[in-house]
C-alpha positions as a Python dict, from the first residue, in 0.01 Angstrom:
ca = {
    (1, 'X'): (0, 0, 0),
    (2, 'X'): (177, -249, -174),
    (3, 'X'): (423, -249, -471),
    (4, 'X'): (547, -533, -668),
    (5, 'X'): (806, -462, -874),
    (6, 'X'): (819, -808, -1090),
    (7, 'X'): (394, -809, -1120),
    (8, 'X'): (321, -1079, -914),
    (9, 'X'): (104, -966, -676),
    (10, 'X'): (-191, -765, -663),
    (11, 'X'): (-404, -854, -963),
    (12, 'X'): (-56, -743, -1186),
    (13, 'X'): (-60, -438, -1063),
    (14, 'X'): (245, -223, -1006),
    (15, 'X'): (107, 15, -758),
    (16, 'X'): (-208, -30, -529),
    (17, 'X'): (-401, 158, -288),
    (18, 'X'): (-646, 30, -59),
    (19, 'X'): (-926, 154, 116),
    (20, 'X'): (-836, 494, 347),
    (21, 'X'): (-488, 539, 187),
    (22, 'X'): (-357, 809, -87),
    (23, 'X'): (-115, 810, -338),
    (24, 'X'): (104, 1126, -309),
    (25, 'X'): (392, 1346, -492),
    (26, 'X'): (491, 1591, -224),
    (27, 'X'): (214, 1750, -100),
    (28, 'X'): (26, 1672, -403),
    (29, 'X'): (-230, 1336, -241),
    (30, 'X'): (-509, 1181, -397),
    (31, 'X'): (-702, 823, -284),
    (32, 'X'): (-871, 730, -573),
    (33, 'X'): (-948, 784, -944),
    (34, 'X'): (-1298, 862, -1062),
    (35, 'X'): (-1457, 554, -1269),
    (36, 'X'): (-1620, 783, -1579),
    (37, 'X'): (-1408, 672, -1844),
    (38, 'X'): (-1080, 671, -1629),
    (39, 'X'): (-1082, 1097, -1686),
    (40, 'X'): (-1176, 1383, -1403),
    (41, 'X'): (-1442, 1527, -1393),
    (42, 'X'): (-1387, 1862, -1215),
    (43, 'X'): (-1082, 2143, -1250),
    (44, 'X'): (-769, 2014, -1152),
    (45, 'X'): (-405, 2258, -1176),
    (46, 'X'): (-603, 2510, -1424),
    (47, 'X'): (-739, 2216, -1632),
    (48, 'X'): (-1113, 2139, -1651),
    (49, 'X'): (-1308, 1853, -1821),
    (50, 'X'): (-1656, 1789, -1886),
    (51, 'X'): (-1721, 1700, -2214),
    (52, 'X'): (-1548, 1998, -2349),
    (53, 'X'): (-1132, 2064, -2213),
    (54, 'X'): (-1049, 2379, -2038),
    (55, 'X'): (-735, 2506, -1972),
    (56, 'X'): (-638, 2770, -1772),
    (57, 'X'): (-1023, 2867, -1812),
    (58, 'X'): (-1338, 2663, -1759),
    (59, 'X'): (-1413, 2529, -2092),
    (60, 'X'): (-1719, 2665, -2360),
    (61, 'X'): (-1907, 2341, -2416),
    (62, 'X'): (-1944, 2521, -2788),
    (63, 'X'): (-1601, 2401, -2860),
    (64, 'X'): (-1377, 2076, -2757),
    (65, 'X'): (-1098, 2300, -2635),
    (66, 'X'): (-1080, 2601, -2470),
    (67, 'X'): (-758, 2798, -2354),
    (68, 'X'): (-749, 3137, -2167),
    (69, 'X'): (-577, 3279, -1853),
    (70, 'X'): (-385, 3587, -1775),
    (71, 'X'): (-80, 3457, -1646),
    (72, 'X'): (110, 3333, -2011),
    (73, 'X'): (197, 3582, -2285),
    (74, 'X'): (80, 3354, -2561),
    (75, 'X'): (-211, 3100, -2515),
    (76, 'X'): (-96, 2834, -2725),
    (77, 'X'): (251, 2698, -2865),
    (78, 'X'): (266, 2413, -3185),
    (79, 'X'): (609, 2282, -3262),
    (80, 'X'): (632, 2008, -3497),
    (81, 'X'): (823, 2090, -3817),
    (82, 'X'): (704, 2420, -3894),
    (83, 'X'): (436, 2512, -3716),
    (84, 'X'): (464, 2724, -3417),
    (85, 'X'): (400, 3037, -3191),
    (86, 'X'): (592, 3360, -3170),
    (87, 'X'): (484, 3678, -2990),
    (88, 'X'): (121, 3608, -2892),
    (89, 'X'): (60, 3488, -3252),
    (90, 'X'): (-47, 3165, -3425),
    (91, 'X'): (189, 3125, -3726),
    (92, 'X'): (174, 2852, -3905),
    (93, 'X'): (409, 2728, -4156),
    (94, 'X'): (356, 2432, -4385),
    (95, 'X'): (467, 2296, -4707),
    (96, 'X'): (98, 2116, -4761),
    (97, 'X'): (-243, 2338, -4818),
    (98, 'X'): (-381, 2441, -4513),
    (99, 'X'): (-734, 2458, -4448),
    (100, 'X'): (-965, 2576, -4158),
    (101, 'X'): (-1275, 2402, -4267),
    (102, 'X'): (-1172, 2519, -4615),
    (103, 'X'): (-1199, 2866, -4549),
    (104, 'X'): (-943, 3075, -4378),
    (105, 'X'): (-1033, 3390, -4156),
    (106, 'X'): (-834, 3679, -4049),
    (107, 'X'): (-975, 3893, -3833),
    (108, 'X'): (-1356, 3720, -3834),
    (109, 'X'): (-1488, 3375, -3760),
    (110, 'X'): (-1703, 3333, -4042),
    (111, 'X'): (-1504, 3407, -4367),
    (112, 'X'): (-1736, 3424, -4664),
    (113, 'X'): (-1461, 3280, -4876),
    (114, 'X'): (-1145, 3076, -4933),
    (115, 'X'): (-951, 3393, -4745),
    (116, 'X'): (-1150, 3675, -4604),
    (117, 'X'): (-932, 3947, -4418),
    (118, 'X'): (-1128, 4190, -4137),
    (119, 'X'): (-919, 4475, -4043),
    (120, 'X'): (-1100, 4645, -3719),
    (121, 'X'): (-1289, 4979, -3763),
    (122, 'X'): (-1000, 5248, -3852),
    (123, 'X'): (-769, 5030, -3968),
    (124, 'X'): (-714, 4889, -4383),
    (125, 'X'): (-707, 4560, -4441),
    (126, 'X'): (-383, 4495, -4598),
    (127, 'X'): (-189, 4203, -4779),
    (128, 'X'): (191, 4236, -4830),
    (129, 'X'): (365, 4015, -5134),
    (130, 'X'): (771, 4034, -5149),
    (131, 'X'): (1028, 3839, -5295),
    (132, 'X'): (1372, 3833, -5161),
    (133, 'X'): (1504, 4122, -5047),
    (134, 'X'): (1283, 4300, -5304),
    (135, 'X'): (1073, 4619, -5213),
    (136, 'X'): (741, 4455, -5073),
    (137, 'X'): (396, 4545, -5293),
    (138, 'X'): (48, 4637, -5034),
    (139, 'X'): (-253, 4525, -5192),
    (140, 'X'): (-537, 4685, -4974),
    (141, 'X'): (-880, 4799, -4922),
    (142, 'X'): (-883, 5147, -4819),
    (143, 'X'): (-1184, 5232, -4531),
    (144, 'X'): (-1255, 5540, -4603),
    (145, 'X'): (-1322, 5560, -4969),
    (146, 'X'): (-1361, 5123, -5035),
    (147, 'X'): (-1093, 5180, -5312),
    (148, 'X'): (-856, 4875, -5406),
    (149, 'X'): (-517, 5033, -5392),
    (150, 'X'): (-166, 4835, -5539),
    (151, 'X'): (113, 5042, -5352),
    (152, 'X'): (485, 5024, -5356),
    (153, 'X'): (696, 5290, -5208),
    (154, 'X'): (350, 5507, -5286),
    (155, 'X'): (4, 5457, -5426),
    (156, 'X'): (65, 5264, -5794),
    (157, 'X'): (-264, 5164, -5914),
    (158, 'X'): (-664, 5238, -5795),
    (159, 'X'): (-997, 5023, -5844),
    (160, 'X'): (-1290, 5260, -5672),
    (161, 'X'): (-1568, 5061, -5566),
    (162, 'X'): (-1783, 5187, -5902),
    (163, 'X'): (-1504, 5010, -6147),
    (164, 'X'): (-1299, 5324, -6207),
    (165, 'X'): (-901, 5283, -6222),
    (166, 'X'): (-655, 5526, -6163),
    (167, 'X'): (-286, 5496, -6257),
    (168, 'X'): (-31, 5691, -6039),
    (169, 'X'): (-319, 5879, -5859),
    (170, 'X'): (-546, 5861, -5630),
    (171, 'X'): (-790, 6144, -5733),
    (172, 'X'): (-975, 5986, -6032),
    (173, 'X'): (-1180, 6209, -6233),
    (174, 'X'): (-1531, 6135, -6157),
    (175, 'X'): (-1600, 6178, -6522),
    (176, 'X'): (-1295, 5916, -6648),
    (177, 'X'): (-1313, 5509, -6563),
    (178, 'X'): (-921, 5516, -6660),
    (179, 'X'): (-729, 5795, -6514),
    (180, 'X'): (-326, 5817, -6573),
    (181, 'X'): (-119, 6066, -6396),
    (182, 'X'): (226, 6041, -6523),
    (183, 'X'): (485, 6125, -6243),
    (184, 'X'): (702, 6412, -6300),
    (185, 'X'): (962, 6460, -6576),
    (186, 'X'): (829, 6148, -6736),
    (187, 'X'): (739, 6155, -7119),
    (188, 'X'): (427, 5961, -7195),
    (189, 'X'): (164, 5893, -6987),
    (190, 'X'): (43, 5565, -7177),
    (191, 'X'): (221, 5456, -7486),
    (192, 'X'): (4, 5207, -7708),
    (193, 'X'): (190, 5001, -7983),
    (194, 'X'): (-144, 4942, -8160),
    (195, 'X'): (-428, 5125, -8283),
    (196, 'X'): (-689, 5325, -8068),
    (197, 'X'): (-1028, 5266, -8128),
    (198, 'X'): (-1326, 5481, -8050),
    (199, 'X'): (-1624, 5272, -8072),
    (200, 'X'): (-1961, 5452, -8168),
    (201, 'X'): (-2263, 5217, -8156),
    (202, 'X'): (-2586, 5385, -8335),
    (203, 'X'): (-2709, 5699, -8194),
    (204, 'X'): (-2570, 5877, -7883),
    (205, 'X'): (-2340, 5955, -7720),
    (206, 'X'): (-2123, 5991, -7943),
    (207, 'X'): (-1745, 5903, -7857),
    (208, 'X'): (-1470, 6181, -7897),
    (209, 'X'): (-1094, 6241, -7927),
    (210, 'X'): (-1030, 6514, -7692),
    (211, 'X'): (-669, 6665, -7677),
    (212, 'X'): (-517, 6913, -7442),
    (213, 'X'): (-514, 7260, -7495),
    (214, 'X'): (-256, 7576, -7488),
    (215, 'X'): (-351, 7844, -7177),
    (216, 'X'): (-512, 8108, -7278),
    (217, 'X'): (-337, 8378, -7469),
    (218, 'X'): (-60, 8156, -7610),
    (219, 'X'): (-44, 8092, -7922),
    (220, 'X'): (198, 7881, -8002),
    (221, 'X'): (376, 7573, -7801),
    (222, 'X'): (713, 7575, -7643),
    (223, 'X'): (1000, 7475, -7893),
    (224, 'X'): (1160, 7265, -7671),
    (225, 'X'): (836, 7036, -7680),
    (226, 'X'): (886, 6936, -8031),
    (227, 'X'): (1276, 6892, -8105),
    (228, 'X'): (1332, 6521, -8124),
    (229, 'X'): (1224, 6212, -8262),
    (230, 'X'): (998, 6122, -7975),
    (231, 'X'): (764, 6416, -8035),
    (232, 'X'): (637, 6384, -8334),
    (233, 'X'): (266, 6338, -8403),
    (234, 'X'): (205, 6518, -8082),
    (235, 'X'): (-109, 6782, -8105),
    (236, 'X'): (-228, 7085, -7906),
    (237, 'X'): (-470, 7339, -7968),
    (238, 'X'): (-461, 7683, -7913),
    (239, 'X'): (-797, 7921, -7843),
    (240, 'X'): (-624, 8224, -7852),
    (241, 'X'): (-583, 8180, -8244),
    (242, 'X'): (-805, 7876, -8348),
    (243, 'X'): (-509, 7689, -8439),
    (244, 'X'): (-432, 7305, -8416),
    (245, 'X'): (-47, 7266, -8378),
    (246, 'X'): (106, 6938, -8487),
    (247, 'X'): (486, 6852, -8399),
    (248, 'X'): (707, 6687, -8736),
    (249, 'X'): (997, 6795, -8609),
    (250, 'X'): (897, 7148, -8610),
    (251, 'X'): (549, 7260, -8485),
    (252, 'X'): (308, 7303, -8771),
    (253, 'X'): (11, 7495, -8757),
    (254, 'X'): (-354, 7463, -8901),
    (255, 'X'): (-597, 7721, -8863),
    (256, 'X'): (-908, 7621, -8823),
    (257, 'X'): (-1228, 7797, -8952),
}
């Protein structure tokens, strides 16, 4: 063996070996390189090549790079700027688009389109939105019934699979496509600064207004629901006495034939 520190011997080489000798690092020896393309050719440490790197597991010639093994908590760590590893998980962070072959999967390796979230069987697949230290809004599919659901601190707003949507409930009337459940001790359950239309096209169905009703045997509505300015115009009808009540301040009453 015979090194030259200043290149002038051996062919300008810095280190040589000849024939019989190895080159080692503590107990660490080899004698020679292999010749194909100046790269091994079998497992060496945990790392494997052969057209197709392995490390830490012998590599699927599917793919140019495989990792696996038992022994680390996460299989693979990027730092550079923003993008690296915590807790077993690939997050990456970046202030350009990101694209996996222009489609991104979560959950599946063959998203269907520019983001396609898989939660596993029993699970929703869920996507959380929050700004600042602002309560955080769930947008999510629900398994059981395939309902869109909005929710923040609770279920806000439903889209069932058939194009119904329920606001502040769940439970949408299967014979309403908009259902709204005002929350307790609220006033109005939609308030419209506009006209309402009921469109009739020729023939049937016909389209109707349909207004709640007093239980039966009272005849007349609480006092207390028609003593300000906000209830005026409402109406409720009463079967006990055929009457249609109508709040102007006080509750008027039409009898109706």
């Amino acid at each position: 063996m015979n090194i030259d520190a200043d290149n002038s011997l051996n062919d300008n080489k810095i280190l040589s070996i000849s024939d019989g000798m190895k080159l080692c690092l503590n107990d660490d020896c080899i004698a020679a390189w292999p010749s194909t393309d100046g790269l091994w050719t079998d497992h060496l440490n945990g790392v494997w090549y052969a057209d197709s790197v392995g490390i830490g597991v012998e590599p699927d010639q599917n793919y140019n790079l495989t990792l696996g093994g038992a022994t680390k908590g996460s299989l693979l760590q990027l730092k550079h700027g923003l993008i690296l590893n915590t807790t077993g998980d690939l997050l990456i962070e970046a202030s350009e688009d990101v694209y996996f072959n222009n489609k991104v999967g979560i959950g599946t390796n063959s998203p269907n389109k520019n983001l396609h979230i898989l939660s596993p069987s029993g699970e929703n697949a869920e996507i959380d939105i929050q700004s600042g230290s602002e309560a955080y809004w769930g947008i999510y599919q629900d398994e059981t019934t395939a309902d869109l659901r909005f929710w923040n601190g609770n279920n806000r707003v439903t889209f069932t699979d058939d194009g119904r949507v329920g606001i502040g409930t769940i439970d949408i009337d299967s014979d309403a496509y908009l259902h709204v459940d005002k929350g307790p001790g609220e006033n109005y359950a939609a308030w419209f600064n506009g006209n309402v239309i009921l469109q009739h096209n020729t023939g049937e169905p016909y389209n109707y207004l349909q207004i709640d009703h007093l239980s039966l045997g009272i005849t007349t509505p609480p006092e207390e629901d028609c003593d300000g300015p906000v209830d005026k115009g409402r109406m409720i009808y009463s079967y006990a006495n055929k009457q249609l009540h109508i709040c102007d301040g006080v509750w008027l009453s039409v009898t109706l034939n």
